[in-house]
C-alpha positions in Angstrom: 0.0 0.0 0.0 3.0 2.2 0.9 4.0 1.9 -2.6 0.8 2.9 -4.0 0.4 5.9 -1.9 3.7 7.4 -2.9 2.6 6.7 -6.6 -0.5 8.2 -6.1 0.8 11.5 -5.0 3.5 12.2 -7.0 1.8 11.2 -10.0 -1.0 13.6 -8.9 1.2 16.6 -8.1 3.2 16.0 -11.8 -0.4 17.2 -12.7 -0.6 19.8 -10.1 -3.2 18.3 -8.3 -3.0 18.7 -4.3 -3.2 15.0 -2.0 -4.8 14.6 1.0 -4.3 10.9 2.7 -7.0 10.4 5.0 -5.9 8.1 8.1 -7.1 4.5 9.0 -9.2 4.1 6.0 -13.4 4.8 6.5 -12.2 5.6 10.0 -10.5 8.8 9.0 -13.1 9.9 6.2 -15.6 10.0 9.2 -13.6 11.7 12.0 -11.9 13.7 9.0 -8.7 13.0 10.4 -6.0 13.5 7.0 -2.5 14.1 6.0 -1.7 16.5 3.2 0.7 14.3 1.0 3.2 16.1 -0.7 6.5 14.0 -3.0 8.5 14.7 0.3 6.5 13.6 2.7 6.1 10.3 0.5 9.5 9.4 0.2 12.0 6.7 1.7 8.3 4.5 1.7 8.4 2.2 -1.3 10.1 -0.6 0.8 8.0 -0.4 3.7 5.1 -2.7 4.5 1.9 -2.1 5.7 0.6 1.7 5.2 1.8 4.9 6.3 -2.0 6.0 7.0 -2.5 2.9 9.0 -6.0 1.3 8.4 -8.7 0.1 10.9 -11.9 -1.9 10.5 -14.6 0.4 10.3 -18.6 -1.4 11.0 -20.2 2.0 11.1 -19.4 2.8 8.0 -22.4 1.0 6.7 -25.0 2.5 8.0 -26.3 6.2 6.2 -25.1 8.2 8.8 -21.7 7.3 8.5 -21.9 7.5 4.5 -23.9 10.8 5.0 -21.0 11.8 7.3 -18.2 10.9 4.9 -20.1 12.7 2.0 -20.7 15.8 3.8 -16.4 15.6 4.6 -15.6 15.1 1.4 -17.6 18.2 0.6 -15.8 20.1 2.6 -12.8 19.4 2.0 -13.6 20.0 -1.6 -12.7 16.6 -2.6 -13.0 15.6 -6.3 -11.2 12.2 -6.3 -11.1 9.9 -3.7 -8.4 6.5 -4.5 -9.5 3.6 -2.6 -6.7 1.4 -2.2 -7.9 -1.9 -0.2 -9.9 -4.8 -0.6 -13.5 -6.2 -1.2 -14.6 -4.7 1.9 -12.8 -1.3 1.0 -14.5 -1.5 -2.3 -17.7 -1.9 -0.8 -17.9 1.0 1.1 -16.7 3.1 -2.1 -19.8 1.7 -4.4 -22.0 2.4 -1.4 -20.5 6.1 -0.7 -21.0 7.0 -4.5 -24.3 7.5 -3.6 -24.3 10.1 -1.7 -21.5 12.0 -3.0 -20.2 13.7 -6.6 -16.6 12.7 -5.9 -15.3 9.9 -8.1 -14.2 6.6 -7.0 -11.5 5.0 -8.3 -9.9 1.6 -6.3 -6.6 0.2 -6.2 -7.1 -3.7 -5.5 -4.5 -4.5 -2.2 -5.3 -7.8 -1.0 -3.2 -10.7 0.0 -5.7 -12.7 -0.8 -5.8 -11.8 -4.4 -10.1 -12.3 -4.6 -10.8 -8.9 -6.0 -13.2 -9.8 -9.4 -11.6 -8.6 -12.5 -8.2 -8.1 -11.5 -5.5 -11.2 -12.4 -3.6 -9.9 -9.4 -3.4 -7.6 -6.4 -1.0 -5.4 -4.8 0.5 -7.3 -2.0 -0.4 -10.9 -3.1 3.0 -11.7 -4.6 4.7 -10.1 -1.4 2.3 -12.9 0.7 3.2 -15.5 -1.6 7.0 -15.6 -1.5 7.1 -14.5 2.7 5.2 -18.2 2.5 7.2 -19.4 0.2 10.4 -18.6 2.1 9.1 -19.8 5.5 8.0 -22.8 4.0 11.4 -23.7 2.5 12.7 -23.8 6.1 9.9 -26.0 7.4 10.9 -28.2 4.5 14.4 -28.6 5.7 13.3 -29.7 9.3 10.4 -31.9 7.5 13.4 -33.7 5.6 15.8 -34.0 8.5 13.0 -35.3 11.1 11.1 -37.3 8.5 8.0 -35.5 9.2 4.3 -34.4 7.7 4.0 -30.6 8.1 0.9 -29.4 7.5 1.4 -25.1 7.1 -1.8 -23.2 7.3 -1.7 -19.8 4.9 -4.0 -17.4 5.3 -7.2 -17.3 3.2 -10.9 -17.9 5.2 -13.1 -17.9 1.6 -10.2 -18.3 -0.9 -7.8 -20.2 -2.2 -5.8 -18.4 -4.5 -2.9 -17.5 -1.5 -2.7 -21.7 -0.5 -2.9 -22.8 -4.4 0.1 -20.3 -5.2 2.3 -21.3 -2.6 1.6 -24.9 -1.9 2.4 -25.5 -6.0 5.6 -23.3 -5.7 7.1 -25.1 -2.7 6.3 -28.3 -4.0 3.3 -29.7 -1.4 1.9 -33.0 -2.1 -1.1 -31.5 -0.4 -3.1 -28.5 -1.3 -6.1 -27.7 0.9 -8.4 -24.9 -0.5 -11.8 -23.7 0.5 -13.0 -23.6 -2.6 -12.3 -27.9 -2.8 -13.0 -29.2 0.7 -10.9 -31.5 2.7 -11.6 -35.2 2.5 -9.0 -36.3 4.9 -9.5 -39.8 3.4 -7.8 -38.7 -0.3 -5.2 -36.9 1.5 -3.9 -39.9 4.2 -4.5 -42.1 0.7 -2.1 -39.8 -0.8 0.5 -39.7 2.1 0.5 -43.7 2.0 0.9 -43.9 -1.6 4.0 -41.3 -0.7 5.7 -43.4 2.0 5.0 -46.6 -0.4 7.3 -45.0 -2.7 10.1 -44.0 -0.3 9.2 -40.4 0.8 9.5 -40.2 4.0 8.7 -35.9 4.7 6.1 -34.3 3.1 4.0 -30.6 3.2 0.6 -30.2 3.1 -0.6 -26.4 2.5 -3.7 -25.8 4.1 -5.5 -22.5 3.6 -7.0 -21.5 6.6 -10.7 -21.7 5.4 -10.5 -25.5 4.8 -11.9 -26.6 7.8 -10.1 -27.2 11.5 -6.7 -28.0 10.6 -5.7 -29.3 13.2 -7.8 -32.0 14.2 -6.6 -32.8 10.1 -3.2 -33.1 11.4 -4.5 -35.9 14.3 -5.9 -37.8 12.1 -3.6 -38.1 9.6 -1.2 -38.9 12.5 -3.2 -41.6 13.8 -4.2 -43.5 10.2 -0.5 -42.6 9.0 1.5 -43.6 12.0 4.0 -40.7 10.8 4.8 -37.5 13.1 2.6 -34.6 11.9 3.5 -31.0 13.0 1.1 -27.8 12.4 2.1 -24.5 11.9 0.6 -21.5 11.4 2.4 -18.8 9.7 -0.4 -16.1 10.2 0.2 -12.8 10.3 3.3 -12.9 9.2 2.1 -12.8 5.8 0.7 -9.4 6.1 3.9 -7.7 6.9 7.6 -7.2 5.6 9.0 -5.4 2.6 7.2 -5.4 -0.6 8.8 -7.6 -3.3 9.6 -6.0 -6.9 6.6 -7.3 -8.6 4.2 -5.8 -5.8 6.2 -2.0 -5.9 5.8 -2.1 -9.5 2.5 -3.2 -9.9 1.2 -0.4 -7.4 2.9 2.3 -9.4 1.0 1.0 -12.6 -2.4 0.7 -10.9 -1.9 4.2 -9.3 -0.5 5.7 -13.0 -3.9 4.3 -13.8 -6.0 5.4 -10.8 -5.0 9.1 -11.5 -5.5 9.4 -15.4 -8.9 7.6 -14.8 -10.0 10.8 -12.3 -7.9 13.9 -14.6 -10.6 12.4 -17.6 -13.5 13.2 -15.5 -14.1 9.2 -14.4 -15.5 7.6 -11.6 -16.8 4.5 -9.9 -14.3 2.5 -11.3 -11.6 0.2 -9.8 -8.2 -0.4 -11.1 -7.3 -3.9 -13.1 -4.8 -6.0 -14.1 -6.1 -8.3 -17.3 -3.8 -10.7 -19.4 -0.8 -8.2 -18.9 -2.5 -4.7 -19.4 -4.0 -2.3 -16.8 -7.5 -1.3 -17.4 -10.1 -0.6 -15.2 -13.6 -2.1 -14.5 -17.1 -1.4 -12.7 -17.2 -1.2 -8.9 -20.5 -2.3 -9.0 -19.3 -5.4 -11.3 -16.5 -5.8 -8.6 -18.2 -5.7 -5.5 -21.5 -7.8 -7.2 -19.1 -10.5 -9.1 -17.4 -13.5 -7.3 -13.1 -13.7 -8.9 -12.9 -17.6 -9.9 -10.4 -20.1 -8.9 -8.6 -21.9 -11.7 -8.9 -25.6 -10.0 -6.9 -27.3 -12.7 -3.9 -26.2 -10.4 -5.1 -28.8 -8.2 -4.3 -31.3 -11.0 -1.2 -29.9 -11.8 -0.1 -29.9 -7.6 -0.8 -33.2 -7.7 1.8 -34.2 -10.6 3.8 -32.4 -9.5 3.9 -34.0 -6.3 4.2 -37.5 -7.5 
């Protein structure tokens, strides 16, 4: 997100357009709590996670009141724009507050969990992906040494695009997804089938929207005879320095989030499709579920053999 702010606001003031960052996302619109961004004040934040303007959960910002509120702010600050960079819930909010407003929406998709309709990625997802991918690596080792199962749970509660990702680039011989549930019985059939053929380690990626992991991990013990260990890699995911891809992804989307608002558009989100940025309905975002390409479950598992 870092990323896409500074983009955002030096892009913007090439065009002589002032930048205000309101702080902790909804939270700020409504207590009109904001930072004036300038290219200074932006800088040395490219390789930071997280966000500068920190972000919050905000419930009351579904009710009227609270869009009426936010409205009545952007009014007064005689806001014309207003960049949304965040998730479905984010987006959300921005479909619902272009009702009562005349400022344009534009989003920038930010989501680890890379679910955002119409989009083939999201800031932040590739960042997730290899701070998995990394940790994951190191469980392998210990996995290989002890001759263990580890089963790592990824983030993801409704998706599985994080788990199908990583589990096919670490090489799992197990990918549990929400979108496929879990029948434990393929999956100790699979580890047998692995130990009949000499493996003697293995790693099962488990989002964590697959179901309770780990009573998973005591079964598979208990029909398996092998040592299963669990871990969770949880927020970790969220947080570190923004790999290459995600930095320059963010400055396309918000090179694209600022031409779309100078040419007089709104209600729009930003989006990556087959290699070119575009952009694409808010309402189609927010009323549209992203699919999951479940032939990678096929591939995982040739792979793993």
């Amino acid at each position: 997100m870092n990323a896409a702010i500074r983009a955002v606001t030096r892009i913007a003031h090439s065009k002589n357009l002032e930048v205000l960052g309101f702080e902790r996302g909804w939270e700020g619109l409504l207590t009109n709590t904001f930072t004036r961004l300038t290219p200074r004040n932006v800088g040395g934040i490219i390789q930071l996670g997280g966000t500068i303007l920190h972000t919050s959960r905000c419930p009351e910002f579904k009710t009227e009141e609270a869009l009426d509120k936010a409205a009545k702010n952007l009014s007064a600050n005689k806001v014309d724009g207003l960049v949304v960079i965040g998730g479905d819930g984010s987006f959300r909010g921005a479909l619902e507050l272009c009702r009562k407003t005349n400022a344009l929406m534009v989003g920038i998709p930010a989501t680890i969990d890379n679910d955002i309709y119409g989009t083939d990625e999201t800031i932040g997802f590739d960042t997730a992906v290899n701070t998995a991918v990394t940790e994951i690596d190191k469980i392998r080792d210990t996995a290989m040494s002890h001759e263990r199962i580890f089963i790592v749970e990824v983030m993801g509660r409704k998706r599985g695009f994080l788990a199908i990702t990583v589990g096919i680039t670490v090489g799992a011989e197990v990918i549990l997804i929400p979108e496929d549930k879990c029948k434990t019985e393929h999956v100790i059939s699979v580890l047998k089938e692995n130990a009949r053929k000499g493996k003697k380690a293995g790693i099962i990626v488990a989002a964590e929207g697959c179901g309770k992991v780990g009573e998973i991990a005591q079964e598979i013990e208990e029909k398996t005879g092998s040592e299963v260990r669990l871990t969770i890699l949880g927020y970790v995911q969220r947080g570190g320095s923004p790999t290459a891809r995600s930095r320059f992804l963010a400055s396309l989307f918000a090179e694209k989030a600022v031409e779309v608002l100078c040419q007089n558009k709104g209600n729009l989100a930003v989006a990556l499709h087959n290699g070119k940025v575009e952009t694409v309905t808010l309402e189609k975002v927010c009323c549209k579920t992203k699919p999951l390409d479940l032939s990678l479950i096929r591939l995982a598992d040739m792979l793993a053999t």
